[in-house]
N, C-alpha and C positions, 0 to 999 in steps of 0.2 A: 504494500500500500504506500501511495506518495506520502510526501509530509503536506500537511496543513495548517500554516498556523492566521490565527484570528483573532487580536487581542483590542480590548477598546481602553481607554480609560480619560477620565474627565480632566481638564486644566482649569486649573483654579485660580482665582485672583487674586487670595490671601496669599498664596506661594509660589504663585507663579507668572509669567506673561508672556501672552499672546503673542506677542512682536516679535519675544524673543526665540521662542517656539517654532514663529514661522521661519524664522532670519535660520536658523540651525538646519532644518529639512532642508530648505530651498537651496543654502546654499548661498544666500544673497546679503547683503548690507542692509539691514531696516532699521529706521529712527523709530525711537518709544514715545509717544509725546508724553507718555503720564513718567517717565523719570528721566527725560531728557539727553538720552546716550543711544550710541546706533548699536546696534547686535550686529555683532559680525561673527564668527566663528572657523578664520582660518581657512586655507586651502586644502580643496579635495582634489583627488588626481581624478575621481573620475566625475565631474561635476552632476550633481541631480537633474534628473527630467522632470519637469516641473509643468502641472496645467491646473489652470481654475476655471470649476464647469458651476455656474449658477443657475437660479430660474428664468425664464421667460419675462415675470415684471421685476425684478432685482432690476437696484440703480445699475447705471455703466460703472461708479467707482470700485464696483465688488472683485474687476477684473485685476484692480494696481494694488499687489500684495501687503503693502506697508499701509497703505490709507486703510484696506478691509478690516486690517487685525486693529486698527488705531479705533478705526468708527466703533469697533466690539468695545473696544477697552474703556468707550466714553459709554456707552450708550448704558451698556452693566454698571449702577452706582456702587452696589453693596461692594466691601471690600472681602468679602467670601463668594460675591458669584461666580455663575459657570461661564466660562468663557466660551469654553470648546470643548469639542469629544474631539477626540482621536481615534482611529484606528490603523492597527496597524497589520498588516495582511504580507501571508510570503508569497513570492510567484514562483510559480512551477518551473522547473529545471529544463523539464520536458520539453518545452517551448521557447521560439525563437523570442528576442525583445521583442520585436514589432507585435507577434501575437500577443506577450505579456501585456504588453501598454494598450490594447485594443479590449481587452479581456477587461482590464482594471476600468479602461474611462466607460465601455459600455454596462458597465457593474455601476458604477460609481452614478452614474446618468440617470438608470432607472431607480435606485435605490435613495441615492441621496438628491440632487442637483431636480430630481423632475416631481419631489416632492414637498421643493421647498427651500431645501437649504443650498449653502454654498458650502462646496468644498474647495479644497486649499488640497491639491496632489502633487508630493516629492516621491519620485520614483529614483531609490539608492540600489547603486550596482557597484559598488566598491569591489565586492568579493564576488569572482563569476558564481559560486556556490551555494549563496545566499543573498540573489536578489530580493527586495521588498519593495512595501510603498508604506510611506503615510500619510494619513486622509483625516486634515483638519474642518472638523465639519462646523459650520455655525451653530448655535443653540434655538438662538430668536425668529420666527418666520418675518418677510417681509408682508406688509400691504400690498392692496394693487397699485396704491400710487409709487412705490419704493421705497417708502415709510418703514421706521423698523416699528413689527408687532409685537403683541405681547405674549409673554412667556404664556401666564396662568391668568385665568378668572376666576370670579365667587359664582360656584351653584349651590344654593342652599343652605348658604353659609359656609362652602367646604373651598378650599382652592384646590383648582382642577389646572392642571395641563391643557393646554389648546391644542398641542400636537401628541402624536402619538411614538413620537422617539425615543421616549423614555422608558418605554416599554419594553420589559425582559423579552415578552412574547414579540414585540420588532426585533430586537436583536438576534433573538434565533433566526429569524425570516431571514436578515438579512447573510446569515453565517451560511443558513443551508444554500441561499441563492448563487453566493460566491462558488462553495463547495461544487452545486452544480452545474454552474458554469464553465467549472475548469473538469470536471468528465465528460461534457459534452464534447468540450475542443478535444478531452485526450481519445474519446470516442472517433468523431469527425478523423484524427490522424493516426488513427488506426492502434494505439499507444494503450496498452492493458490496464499500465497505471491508473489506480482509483483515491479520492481521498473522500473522507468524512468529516463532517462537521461538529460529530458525535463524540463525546467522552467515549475510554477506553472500553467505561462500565459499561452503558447504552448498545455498545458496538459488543461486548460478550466478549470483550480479549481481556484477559487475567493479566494485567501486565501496569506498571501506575507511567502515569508521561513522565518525562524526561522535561524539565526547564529549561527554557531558550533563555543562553546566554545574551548580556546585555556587548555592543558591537564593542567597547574598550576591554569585557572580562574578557569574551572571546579572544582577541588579539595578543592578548597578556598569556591567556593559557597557550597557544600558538606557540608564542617565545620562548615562555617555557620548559617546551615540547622538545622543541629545537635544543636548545642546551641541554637537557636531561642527555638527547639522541648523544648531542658531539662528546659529551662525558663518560657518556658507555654505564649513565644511568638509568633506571627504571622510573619511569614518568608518572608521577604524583598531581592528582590537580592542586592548584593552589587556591583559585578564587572561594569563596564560598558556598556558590550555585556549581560548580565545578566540582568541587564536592559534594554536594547534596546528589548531583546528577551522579557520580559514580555510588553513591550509596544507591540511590532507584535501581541503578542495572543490577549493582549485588543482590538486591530484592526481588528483582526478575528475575535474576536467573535460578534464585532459589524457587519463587513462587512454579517456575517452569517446572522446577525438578518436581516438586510437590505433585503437581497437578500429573505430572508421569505415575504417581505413586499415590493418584486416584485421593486426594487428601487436597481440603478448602481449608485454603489461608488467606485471614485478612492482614490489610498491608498493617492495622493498628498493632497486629505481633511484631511487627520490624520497628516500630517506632520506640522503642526502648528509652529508658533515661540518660543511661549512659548514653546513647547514639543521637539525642537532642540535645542535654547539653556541652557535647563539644562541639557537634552543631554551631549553638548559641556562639563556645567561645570560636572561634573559628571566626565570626562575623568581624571582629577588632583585630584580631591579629592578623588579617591577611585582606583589611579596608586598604582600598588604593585611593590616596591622599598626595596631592599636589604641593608643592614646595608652601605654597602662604596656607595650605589647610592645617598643615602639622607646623609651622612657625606660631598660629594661631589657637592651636589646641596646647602650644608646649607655651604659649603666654598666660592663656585660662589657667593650665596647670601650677604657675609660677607664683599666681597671685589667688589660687585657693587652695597651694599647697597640700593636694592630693591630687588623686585619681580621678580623672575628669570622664564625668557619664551628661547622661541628658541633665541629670539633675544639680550636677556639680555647676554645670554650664550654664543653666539658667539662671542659677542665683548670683554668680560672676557677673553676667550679661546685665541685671536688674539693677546689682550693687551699681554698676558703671551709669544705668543709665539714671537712677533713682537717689543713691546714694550721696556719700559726701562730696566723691570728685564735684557731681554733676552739681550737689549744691554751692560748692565753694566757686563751679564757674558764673551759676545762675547769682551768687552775691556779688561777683565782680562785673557782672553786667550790670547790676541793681546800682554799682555803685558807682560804674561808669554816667549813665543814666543819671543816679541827681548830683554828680558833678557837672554834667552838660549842665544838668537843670539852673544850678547856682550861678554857672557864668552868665547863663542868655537872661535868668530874674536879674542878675548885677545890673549887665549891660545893658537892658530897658530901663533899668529905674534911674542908671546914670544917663542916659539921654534926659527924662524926666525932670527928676529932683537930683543931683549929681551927690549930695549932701547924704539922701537916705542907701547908699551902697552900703555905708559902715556896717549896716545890720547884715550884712553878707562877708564883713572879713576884709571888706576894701576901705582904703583910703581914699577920700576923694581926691585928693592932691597928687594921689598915685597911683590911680585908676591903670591908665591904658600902660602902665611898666607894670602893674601885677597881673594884670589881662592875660598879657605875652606869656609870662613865667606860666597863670594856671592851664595856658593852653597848652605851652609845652610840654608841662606835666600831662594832661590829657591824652597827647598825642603819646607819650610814653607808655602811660597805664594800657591805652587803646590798644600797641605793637604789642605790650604786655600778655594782655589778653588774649589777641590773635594765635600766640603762639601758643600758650596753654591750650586754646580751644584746640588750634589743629592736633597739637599731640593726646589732647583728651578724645576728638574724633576719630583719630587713625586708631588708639587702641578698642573704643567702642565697635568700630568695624571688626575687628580683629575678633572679638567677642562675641559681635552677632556672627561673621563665619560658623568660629566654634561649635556654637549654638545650633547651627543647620547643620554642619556635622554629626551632630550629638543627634540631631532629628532623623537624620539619616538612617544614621546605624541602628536607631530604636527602631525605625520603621520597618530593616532588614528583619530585625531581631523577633520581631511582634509576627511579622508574615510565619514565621519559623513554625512560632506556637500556633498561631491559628491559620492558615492558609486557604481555610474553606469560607472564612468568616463575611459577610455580608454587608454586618453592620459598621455604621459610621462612627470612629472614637476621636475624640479628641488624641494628640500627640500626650499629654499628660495620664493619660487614661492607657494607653498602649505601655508607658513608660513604667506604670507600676505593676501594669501584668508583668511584664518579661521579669521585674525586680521581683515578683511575688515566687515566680517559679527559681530562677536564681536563688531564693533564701528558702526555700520551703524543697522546692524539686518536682512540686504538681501544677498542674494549667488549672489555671482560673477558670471557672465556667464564666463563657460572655455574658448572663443577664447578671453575674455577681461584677464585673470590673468596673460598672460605672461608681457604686456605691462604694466599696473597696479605692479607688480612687479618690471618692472626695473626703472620705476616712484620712489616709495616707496625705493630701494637701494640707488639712486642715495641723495637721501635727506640723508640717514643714516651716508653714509659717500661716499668723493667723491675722487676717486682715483689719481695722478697726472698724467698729459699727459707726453706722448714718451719726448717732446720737454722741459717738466717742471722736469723730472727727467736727465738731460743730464743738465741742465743750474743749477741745484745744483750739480753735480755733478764737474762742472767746475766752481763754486765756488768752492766748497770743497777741491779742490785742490789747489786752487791759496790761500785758507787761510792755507794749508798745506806747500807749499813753502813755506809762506813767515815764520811760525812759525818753518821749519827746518834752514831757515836763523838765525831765532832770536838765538835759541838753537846753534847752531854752534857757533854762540859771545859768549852766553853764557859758554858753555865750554870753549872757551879760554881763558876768564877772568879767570877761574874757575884754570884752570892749571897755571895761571899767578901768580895766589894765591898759589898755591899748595893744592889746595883744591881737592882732590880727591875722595873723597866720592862724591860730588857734581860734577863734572868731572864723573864719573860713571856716577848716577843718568841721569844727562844731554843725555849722548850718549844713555841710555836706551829709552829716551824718543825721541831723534830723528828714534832710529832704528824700534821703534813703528812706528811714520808718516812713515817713508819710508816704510812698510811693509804695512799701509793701503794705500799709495801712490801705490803703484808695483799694487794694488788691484784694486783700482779705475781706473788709467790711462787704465787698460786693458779693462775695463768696457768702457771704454769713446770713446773708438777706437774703439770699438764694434757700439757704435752709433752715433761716427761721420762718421762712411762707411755706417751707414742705411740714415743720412741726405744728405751726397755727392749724393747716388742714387738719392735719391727724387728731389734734384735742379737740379742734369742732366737730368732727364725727363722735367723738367719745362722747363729750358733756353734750350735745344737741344743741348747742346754742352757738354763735361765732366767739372765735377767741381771740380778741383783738388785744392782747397783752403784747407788748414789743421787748419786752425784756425773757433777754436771751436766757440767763440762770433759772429765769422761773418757768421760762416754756419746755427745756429743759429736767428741770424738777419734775415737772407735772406730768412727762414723758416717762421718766420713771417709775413714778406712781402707778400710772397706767400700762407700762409693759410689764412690773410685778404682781400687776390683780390687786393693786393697793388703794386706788381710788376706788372716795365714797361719792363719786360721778357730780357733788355739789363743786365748780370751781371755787368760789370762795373760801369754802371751807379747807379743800385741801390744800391753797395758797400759805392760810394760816398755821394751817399744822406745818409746811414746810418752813415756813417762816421761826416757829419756836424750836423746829431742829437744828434751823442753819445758829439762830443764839446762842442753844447752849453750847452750837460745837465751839464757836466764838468765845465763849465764858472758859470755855475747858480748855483751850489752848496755854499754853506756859507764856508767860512774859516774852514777848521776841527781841533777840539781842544782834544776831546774826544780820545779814544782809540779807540772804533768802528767809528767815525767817521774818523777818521786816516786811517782806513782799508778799508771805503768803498771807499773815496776817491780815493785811491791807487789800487783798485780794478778797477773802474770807468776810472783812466788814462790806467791801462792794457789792458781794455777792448778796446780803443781809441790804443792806438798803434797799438793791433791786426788787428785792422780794417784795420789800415793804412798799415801794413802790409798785407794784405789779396789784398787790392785794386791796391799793387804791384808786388804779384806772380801772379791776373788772366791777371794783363795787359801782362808779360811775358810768360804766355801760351796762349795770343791770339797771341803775336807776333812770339811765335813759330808756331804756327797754319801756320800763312801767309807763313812760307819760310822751313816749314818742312812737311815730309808727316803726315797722319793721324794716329796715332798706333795703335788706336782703331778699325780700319778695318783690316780687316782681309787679308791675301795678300794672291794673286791668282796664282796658278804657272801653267806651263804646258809643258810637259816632250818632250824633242827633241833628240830625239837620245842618249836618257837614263839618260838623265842629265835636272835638272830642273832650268829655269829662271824665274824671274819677270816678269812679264807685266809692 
């Protein structure tokens, strides 16, 4: 029986691009507009046969390979859409090229191109042995006017598919159609050879498939091949599907002997522990990694001082991008930022009043000679900067590689254990099965790995709640005031001195706080309107309290089952908690003790404060209408009144 192979699989927009996808097949130069670089991929000696077969009303631009893949990449918002299916199909040996490429685009015509979609066809003959094609098919149908259509509709409330491509049962149509199109031709030239579109099982052969090599393992094991030969050694695969594939033939040839000796064996007998996971190890020690992957992975390594996996990688990756680097560079932009700010307030106010500069650190007698000096400084901190940023960028890159590296080999790793599997997992979710069998030695059943996964994150590290990122928040701002306080004395001591450099300096660093203040406070209002929602659903009434500690409080109340659902009343009781903790506090002598104190009484006024605007919106309540309803009118003789 010929060989047959027929492989699809989806391109995605979270990890992948179109552009660059096509730019590879084709063979060609393509611009990305969505990250601004051409795909090129190097010289082939035997360059791709390349055609693009659309529908009937498809625009003319579906024909220019870089604009098609570009229009997909805009038209798809979501940053997880599908871009494309691929498929990827082998042509028969048996056949000259001209019939191969006649076989592929009359397939291609009736199947894809005349129901809709456009295909993108690179026909690769690198290897006279293993001709193929790949067939980049669009997802989205066109309109009749050229319009891109839509994916799904609402029936019934459900969203449905408009097309019918997505369907297992098309896919098969189109596996058999290919299959029998390539017996007819071997039929027509008289060529015995048959292939099937059928599993091994379906087809009654006792025998499991063999894995097609990917076109760089192949060539690796090739070489290999060749120097085992000149050495007068016995030839070992190296890759890891290279392996897996000689383990299948051991398997055959057993199952063959079996089956001589009238005895049914399932391949589940060959899948042994021991024979999975050296499997597994095998995936890492014999990864074919390019010069910047392994410079990349031995940098991760360096700065997490251990053994670097998916998991090691990510939290490297996060540290860089999350952490302190990334915050020490975000302060020194904050602080380039209200240095700009302080020169361009000087230099308006000295156009103005030349006089009120002082309050900024200048002289007015010495304006435009300190002007000069803080710009040069500027211009330093700026060069400064640039060079931090770039060498914080270039290692961020280096990390994200790693990262995909890391994604890589888990993806290998995960196919190992489950190969049959159907379902869609997250990269994090695949990462802790392979680690579950690694530590334990048994495969996770699939409906256990999602749960088992979010288990396993949650230890790793634990995210702060809505209510925990709003209540530092509201710190961070009350130690912000009070430090624009401090700094405001200090400046005027500072001018009191005549000390203007430090009068500068000072105002610099207030204009800092207040630019992460303007930042935060916006952030804060953001989530004191998602807490107002939540306690107007609880208490039935709106909750127009604007203080952050008691909305807060009263948050607590009601996610412990603690509110007695009266606002007032719980205001109060929170109110004689926050006193006594105030009362019970020690003397503060310290500086943070100073602050929390003083934080502690803030928090205590607000209360008390809060406990006096809801009592004024219940007593508005009693003698005013409701505003929150909506008013009813009804028109009389053209003119509209209240009810």
């Amino acid at each position: 029986m010929a060989y047959f192979m027929f492989r699809t699989q989806i391109i995605n927009k979270a990890d992948r691009s179109a552009v660059a996808c096509a730019a590879y097949r084709s063979g060609e130069a393509l611009y990305s507009e969505r990250d601004g670089l051409t795909k090129k991929y190097g010289h082939r000696d035997v360059p791709p046969e390349t055609y693009i077969l659309a529908p009937k009303h498809a625009p003319e631009w579906v024909y220019n390979r870089e604009r098609l893949w570009n229009e997909v990449e805009k038209v798809e918002k979501q940053h997880n859409a599908q871009l494309a299916r691929e498929i990827i199909v082998a042509l028969p040996t048996q056949l000259t090229n001209e019939e191969q490429t006649q076989l592929l685009l009359d397939f291609c015509k009736e199947n894809f191109s005349d129901e809709g979609m456009v295909a993108d066809i690179a026909i690769h003959r690198d290897k006279k042995h293993n001709p193929h094609a790949h067939i980049m098919l669009t997802m989205r149908p066109f309109n009749e006017d050229g319009t891109w259509g839509k994916k799904r509709k609402k029936v019934n409330g459900k969203s449905v598919h408009l097309t019918n491509w997505n369907d297992k049962e098309t896919l098969l149509k189109w596996r058999k159609n290919f299959a029998d199109r390539i017996n007819e031709k071997f039929k027509e030239k008289g060529i015995n050879d048959r292939v099937s579109h059928e599993s091994y099982e379906k087809q009654g052969i006792d025998k499991v498939p063999q894995i097609r090599l990917s076109r760089e393992a192949y060539q690796y094991e090739q070489r290999m091949k060749r120097e085992a030969e000149k050495q007068g050694k016995p030839y070992e695969p190296v890759t890891y599907y290279g392996k897996l594939n000689q383990e299948i033939q051991r398997i055959n040839q057993e199952l063959k002997a079996l089956k001589q000796q009238e005895k049914v064996v399932s391949i589940s007998e060959y899948q042994e522990e021991k024979s999975l996971n050296e499997t597994i190890e095998s995936i890492r020690k014999n990864a074919s990694l390019n010069d910047v992957e392994k410079a990349s992975l031995l940098l991760v390594a360096k700065r997490a001082k251990s053994y670097v996996d998916f998991a090691v990688a990510r939290r490297v990756y996060h540290d860089l991008a999350e952490g302190n680097w990334k915050k020490k560079i975000d302060s020194q932009q904050l602080k380039l930022r209200a240095l700009k700010n302080v020169i361009n307030k000087a230099y308006h106010v000295y156009q103005q009043e030349p006089k009120q500069v002082i309050q900024y650190g200048f002289h007015p007698g010495k304006f435009n000679e300190q002007l000069r000096e803080k710009i040069v400084q500027l211009k330093e901190m700026e060069k400064s900067f640039e060079n931090e940023l770039t060498k914080y960028e270039a290692v961020l890159k280096k990390a994200e590689l790693a990262l995909e590296v890391q994604k890589r080999l888990t993806e290998e790793e995960f196919r190992v254990l489950y190969p049959y599997t159907e379902a869609d997992f997250r990269i994090e979710e695949k990462y802790h099965a392979v680690q579950y069998f690694k530590d334990t030695g048994s495969v996770l059943s699939e409906s256990d790995i999602p749960a088992y996964a979010a288990k396993k994150e949650q230890e790793i590290h634990r995210m702060p709640t809505f209510a925990e990122q709003t209540r530092n928040m509201y710190q961070s701002l009350f130690v912000l005031n009070r430090t624009i306080q401090k700094q405001s004395k200090e400046r005027i001591e500072a001018l009191k001195a005549r000390d203007f450099d430090k009068a500068f300096e000072v105002s610099r660093k207030i204009e800092q706080c207040m630019l992460r203040k303007e930042k935060m406070s916006k952030e804060l209002e953001e989530n004191k309107a998602v807490l107002q929602t939540v306690l107007s659903e609880h208490y039935g009434r709106y909750v127009s309290i604007t203080n952050t500690a008691a909305l807060l409080r009263l948050h607590e109340l009601v996610e412990r089952g603690e509110s007695s659902k009266d606002l007032e009343a719980d205001l109060r009781r929170i109110h004689v908690s926050e006193q006594q903790k105030l009362e019970r506090m020690p003397k503060p002598e310290t500086e943070a003790q100073i602050m929390e104190y003083q934080y502690r009484q803030h928090v205590a006024d607000g209360l008390l404060e809060a406990i006096e605007e809801a009592q004024r919106a219940n007593d508005r309540k009693k003698y005013e209408k409701d505003s929150t309803k909506k008013r009813q009118r009804r028109r009389y003789r053209g003119q509209e009144f209240e009810r």
